[in-house]
C-alpha positions in Angstrom: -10.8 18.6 -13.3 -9.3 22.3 -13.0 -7.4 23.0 -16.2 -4.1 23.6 -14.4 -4.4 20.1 -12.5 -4.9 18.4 -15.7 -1.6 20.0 -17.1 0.5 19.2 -14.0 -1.1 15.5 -14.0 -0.3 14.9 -17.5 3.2 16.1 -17.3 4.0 14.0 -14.7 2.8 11.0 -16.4 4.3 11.9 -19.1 7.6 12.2 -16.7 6.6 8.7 -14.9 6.4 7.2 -18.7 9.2 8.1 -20.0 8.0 10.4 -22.7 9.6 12.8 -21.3 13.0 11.8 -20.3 15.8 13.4 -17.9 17.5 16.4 -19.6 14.6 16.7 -22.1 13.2 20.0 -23.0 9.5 20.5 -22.0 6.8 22.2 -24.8 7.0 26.0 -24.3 4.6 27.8 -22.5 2.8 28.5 -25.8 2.6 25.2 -27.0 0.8 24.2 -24.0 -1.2 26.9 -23.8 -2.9 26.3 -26.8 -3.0 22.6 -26.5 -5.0 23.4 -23.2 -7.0 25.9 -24.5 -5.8 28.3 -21.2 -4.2 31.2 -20.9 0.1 31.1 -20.9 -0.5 32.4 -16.8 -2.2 29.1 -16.0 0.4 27.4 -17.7 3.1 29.0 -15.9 1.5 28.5 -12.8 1.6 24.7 -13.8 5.1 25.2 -14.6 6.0 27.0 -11.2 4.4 24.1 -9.2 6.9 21.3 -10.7 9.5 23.6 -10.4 8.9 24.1 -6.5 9.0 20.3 -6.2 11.8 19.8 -8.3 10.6 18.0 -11.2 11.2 20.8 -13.8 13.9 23.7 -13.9 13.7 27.1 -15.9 16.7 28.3 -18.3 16.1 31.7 -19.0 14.7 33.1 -22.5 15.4 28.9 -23.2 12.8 27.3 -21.5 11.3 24.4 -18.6 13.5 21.1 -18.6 13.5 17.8 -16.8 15.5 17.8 -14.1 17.5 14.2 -13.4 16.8 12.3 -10.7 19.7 11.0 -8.9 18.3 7.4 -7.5 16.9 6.4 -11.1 20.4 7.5 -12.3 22.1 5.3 -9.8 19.7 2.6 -10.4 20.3 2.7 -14.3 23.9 3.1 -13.9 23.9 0.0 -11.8 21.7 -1.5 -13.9 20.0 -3.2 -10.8 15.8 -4.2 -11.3 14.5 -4.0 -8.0 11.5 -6.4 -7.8 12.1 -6.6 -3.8 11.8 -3.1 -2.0 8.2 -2.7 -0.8 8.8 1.3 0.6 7.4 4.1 -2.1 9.4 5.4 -3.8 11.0 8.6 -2.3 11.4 10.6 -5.9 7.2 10.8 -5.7 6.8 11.7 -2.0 5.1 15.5 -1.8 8.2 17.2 0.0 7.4 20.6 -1.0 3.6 20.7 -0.7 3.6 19.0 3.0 6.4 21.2 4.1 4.2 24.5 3.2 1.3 22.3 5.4 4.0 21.7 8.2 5.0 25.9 8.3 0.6 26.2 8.0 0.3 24.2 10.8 2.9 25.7 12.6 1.4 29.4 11.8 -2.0 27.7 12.6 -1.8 25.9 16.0 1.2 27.5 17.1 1.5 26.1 20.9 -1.4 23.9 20.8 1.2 21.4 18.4 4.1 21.3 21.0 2.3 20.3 24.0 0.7 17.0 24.9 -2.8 16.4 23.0 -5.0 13.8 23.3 -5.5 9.8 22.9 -8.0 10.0 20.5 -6.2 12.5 17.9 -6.2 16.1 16.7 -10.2 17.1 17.2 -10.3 19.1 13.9 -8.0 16.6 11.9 -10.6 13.2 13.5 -13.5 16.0 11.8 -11.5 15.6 8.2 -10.9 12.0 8.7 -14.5 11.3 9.5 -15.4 13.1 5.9 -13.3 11.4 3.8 -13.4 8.0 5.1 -17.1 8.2 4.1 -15.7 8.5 0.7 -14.4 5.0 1.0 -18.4 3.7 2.6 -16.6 3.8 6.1 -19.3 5.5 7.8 -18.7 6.4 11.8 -19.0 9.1 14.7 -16.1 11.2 15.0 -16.2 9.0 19.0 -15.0 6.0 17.4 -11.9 7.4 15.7 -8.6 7.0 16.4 -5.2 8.5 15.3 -2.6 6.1 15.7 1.3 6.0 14.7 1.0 3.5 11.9 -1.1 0.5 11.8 1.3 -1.1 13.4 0.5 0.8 16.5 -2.9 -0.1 16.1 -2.4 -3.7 15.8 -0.3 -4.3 19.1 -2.9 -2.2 21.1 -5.6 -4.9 20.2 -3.7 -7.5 20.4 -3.3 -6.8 23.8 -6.0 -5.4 25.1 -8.7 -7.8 26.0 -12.3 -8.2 23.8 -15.7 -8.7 25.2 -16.0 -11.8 23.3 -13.5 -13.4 25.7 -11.7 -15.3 23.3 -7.5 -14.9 23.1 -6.1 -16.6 20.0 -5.5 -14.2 16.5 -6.7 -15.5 13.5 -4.4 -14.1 10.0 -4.0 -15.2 6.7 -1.1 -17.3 5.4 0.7 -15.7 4.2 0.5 -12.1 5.7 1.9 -8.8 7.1 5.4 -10.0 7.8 5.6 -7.3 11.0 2.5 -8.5 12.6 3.4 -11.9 12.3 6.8 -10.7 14.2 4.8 -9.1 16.9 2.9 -11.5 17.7 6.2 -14.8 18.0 8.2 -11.7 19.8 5.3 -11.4 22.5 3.9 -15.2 22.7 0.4 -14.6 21.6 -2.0 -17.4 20.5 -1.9 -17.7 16.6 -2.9 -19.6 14.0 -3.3 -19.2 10.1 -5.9 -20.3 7.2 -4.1 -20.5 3.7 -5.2 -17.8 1.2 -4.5 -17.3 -2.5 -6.0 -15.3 -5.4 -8.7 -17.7 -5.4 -9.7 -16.7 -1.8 -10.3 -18.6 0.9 -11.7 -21.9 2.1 -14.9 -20.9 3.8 -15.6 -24.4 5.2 -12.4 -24.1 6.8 -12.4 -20.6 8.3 -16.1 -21.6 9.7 -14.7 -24.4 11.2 -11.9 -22.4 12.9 -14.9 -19.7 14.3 -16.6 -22.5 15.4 -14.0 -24.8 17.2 -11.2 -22.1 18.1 -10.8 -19.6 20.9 -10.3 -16.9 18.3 -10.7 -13.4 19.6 -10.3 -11.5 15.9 -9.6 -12.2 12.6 -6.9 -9.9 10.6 -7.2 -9.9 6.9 -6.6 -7.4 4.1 -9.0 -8.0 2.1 -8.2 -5.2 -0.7 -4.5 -5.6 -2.6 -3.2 -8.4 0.1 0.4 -7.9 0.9 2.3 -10.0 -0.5 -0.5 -11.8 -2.6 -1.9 -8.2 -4.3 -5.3 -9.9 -4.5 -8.6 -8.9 -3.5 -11.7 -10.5 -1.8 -14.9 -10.1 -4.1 -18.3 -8.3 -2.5 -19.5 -12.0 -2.0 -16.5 -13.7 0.0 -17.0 -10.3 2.3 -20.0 -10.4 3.3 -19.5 -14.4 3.8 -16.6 -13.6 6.2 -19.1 -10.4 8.2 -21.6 -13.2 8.3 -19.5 -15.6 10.2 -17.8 -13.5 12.3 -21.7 -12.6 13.8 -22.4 -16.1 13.9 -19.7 -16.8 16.0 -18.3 -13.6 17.6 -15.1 -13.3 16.1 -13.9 -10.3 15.8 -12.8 -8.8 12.4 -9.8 -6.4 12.1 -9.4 -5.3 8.3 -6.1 -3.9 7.1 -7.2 -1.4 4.1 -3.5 0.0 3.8 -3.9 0.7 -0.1 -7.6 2.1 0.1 -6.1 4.8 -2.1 -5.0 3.0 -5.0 -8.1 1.4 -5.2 -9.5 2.1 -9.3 -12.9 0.3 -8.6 -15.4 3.0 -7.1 -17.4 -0.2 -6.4 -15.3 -2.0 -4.4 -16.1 -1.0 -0.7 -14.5 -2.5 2.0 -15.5 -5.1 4.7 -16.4 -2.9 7.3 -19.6 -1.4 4.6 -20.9 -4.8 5.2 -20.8 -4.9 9.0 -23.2 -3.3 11.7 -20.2 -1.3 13.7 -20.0 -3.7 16.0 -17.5 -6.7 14.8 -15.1 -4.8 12.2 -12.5 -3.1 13.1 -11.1 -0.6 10.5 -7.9 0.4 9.5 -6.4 2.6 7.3 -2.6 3.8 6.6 -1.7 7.3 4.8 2.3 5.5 4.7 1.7 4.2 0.9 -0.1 7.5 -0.6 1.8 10.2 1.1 5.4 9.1 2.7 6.0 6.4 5.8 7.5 9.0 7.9 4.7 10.8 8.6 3.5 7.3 10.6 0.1 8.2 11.0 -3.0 6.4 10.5 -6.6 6.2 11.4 -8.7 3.1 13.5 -12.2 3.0 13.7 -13.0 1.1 16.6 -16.4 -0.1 17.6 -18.4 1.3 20.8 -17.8 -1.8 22.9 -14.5 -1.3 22.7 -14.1 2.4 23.2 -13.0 2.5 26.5 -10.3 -0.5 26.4 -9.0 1.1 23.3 -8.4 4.3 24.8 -7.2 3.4 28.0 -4.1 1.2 26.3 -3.5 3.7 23.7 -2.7 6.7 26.2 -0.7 4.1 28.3 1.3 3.1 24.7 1.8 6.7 23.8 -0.6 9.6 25.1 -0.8 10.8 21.7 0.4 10.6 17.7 2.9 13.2 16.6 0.6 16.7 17.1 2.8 18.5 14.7 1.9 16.2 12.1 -1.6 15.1 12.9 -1.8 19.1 12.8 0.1 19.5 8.8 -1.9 16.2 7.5 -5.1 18.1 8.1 -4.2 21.1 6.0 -2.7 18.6 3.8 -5.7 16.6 3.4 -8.7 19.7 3.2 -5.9 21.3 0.0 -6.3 20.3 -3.5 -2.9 18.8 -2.8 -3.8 15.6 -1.7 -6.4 14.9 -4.3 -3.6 16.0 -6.8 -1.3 13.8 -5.3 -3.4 10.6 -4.7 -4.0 10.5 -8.8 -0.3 11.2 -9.2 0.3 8.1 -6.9 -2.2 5.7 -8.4 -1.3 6.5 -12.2 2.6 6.0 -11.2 1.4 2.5 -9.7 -1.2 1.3 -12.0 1.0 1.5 -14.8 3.8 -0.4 -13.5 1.1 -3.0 -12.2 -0.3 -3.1 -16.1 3.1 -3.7 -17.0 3.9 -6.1 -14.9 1.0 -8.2 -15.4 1.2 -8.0 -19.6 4.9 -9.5 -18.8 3.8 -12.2 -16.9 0.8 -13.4 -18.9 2.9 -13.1 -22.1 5.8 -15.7 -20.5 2.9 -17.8 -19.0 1.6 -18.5 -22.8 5.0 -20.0 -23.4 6.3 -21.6 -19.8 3.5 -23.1 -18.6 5.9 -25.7 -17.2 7.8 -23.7 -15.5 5.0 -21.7 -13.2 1.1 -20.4 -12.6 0.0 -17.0 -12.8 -3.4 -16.2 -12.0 -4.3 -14.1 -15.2 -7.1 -11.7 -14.7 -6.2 -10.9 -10.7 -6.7 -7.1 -10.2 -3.6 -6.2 -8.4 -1.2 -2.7 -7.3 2.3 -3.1 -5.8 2.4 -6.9 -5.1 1.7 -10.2 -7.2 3.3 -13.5 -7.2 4.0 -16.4 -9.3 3.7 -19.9 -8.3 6.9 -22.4 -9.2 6.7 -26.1 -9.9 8.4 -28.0 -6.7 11.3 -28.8 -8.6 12.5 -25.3 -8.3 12.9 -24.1 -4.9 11.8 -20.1 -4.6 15.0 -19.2 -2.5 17.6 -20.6 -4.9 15.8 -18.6 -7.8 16.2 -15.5 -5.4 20.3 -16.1 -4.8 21.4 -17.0 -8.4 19.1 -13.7 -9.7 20.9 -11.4 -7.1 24.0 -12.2 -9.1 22.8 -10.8 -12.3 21.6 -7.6 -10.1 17.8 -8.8 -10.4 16.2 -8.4 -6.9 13.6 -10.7 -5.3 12.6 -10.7 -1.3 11.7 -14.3 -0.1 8.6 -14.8 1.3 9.1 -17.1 4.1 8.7 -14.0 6.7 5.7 -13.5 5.4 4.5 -17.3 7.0 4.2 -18.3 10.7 7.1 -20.8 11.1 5.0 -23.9 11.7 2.9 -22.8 8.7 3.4 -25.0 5.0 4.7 -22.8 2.5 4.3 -22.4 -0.9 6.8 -22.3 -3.6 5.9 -18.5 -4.5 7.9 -15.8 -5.7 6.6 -12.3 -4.6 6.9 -9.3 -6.7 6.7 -5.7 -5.9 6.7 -2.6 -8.6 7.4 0.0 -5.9 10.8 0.7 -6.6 11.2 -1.0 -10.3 12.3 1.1 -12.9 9.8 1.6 -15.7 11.9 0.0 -19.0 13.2 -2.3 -16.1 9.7 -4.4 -15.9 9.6 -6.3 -19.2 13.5 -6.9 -19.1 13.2 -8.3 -15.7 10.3 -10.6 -15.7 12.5 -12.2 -19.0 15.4 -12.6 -17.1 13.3 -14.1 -13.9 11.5 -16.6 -16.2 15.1 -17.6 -17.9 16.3 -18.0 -14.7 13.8 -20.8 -14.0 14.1 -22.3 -17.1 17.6 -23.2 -16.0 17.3 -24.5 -13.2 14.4 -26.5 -14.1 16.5 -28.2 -16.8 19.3 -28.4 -14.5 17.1 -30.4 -11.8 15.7 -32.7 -14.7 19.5 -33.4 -16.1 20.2 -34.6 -12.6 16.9 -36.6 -12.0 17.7 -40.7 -12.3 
């Protein structure tokens, strides 16, 4: 890594960690130069770039400090631990460096960004695409490549659109995307679920549902489920590829946190397909900020024509200004820079949230089951005894400013549920974690002794 890279990187996490708090003076230019072994210009220059995105300020012949950050001031002021907001958090979103790409793009393309472009996407931005999903053993023609406005957009187009297999029902995991699931009640489409949990699936079960079912595809996120934050294992992928040829179902994999992904190793469903029954998607709303609403769908050759046909009836084409500032965004150092910014910020509050939990499941084992040793990134869950119902844990918490979401919308409504609790580190604060997961696992602690004082 570039020596001036590795000083921005550091002092961010150093930022993210709290070593360095709001207010605080940074080490002078000297200091770091000679921990860095670089000159003091490449040091400034590292300086200068978290000044531009308002991390850092400059007092003159004084020094670089920490500029405060007025949500985690409000948040500490409140004193609110926000387990419940799934949205990234807005103080790490690259305004600076994708406003430059914006004014390039503008400079750039001029015109060709204000004027209608085409279904499939920006031709030079579908070229960049193409290169880095190879990075991720998503392998394609740039023909098969679609820029869509979210995955979202991607999901009602093949919902609607019809398949050569025939079939019309839509096959998720329970429980999962809580906007897909609202789609699909708001528009009457055939549905039905198959339970999932950090364990995986039952494959007995999902066979018989290929087998028996009129189901046209199956939609799964196999990598850092939402709101599970588990992961399918290189066997339980190739099981569910294997079936889906056996039977013609169609596969539509949701890999919206391929960028947080640690494990170089862990490639996604589509690397064990032929290109003909997975359908690949992938979000940039997570790593770089959800209002840029693009994303990118790799959709097989039989269904090229369908998919492009409904698409330019849907929309003609993705924001051009944007398609046109992410692909000077994404061929920059910027993004790279950005993405390990990103996944260091999460990882750590992940790590800490898991320590948490494991250390009050060695004491509480009564009171609920984590699976210890699940790999996850923004989401996890804990599993209650049936004596404590999820939702009341959620109201009495609110009043000591502790924030849960339920997650009943994340289940079709004639689906069981489970008595979960999700969790989500997206917006917690850092030093908020450890407090929070005590006052969660108090909370249940009451109300379990509550429920036993009134038992007969």
């Amino acid at each position: 890594m570039h020596k001036f890279f590795l000083i921005v990187k550091e002092l961010e996490e150093q930022i993210v960690n709290h070593n360095l708090k709001e207010g605080d003076k940074l080490p002078s230019i000297r200091v770091l130069a000679n921990q860095y072994h670089v000159s003091k210009s490449t040091v400034i220059r590292a300086l200068h770039d978290l000044e531009q995105r308002h991390i850092v300020y400059s007092v003159d012949k004084s020094g670089y400090y920490l500029v405060k950050s007025g949500i985690t001031a409000h948040e500490e002021e409140q004193g609110m631990i926000d387990f419940a907001t799934s949205s990234p958090d807005p103080n790490i979103f690259p305004y600076l460096d994708f406003q430059h790409c914006v004014n390039k793009a503008i400079d750039t393309y001029k015109q060709d960004l204000f004027t209608y472009g085409t279904p499939q996407g920006l031709p030079s931005l579908l070229h960049i695409m193409q290169k880095q999903l190879a990075n991720y053993q998503v392998f394609t023609n740039v023909r098969n490549l679609f820029v869509v406005s979210g995955i979202q957009q991607a999901l009602s187009i093949l919902t609607a659109l019809p398949f050569p297999n025939g079939k019309r029902k839509i096959l998720i995991e329970q429980p999962s995307y809580h906007l897909f699931i609202e789609h699909l009640i708001t528009y009457g489409v055939p549905v039905t679920g198959i339970k999932r949990t950090s364990r995986g699936i039952d494959f007995e079960e999902l066979e018989e549902i290929f087998k028996t079912e009129d189901i046209k595809f199956f939609y799964t996120m196999p990598r850092f489920h939402n709101p599970l934050g588990c992961s399918y294992s290189a066997e339980e992928k190739k099981k569910i590829v294997a079936l889906a040829h056996k039977y013609d179902v169609y596969i539509v994999e949701d890999d919206y946190l391929a960028d947080m992904e640690q494990d170089t190793k862990a490639d996604p469903l589509y690397a064990y397909d032929d290109k003909t029954h997975v359908i690949y998607l992938k979000s940039y709303s997570k790593i770089i900020f959800p209002g840029l609403r693009i994303g990118i769908a790799v959709i097989p050759d039989s269904l090229l024509i369908a998919f492009t046909q409904y698409k330019r009836i849907q929309d003609i084409d993705s924001s051009m200004l944007s398609q046109g500032a992410l692909e000077i965004y994404l061929k920059s150092s910027m993004f790279d820079r950005h993405k390990q910014k990103i996944k260091s910020y999460y990882e750590q509050r992940s790590r800490l949230l898991q320590a948490a939990l494991e250390q009050q499941l060695i004491q509480n084992r009564n009171l609920f089951s984590f699976d210890v040793g699940v790999k996850s990134s923004l989401h996890t869950y804990i599993r209650l005894i049936e004596d404590v119902p999820a939702n009341e844990v959620i109201r009495r918490l609110k009043k000591k400013s502790l924030w849960i979401e339920p997650i009943d919308k994340h289940y079709l409504p004639s689906f069981p549920k489970d008595n979960l609790l999700k969790l989500n580190v997206s917006r917690v604060r850092l030093n908020g974690i450890e407090d929070g997961v005590h006052l969660l696992i108090d909370e249940i602690r009451q109300l379990m002794t509550a429920s036993f004082s009134k038992s007969p």
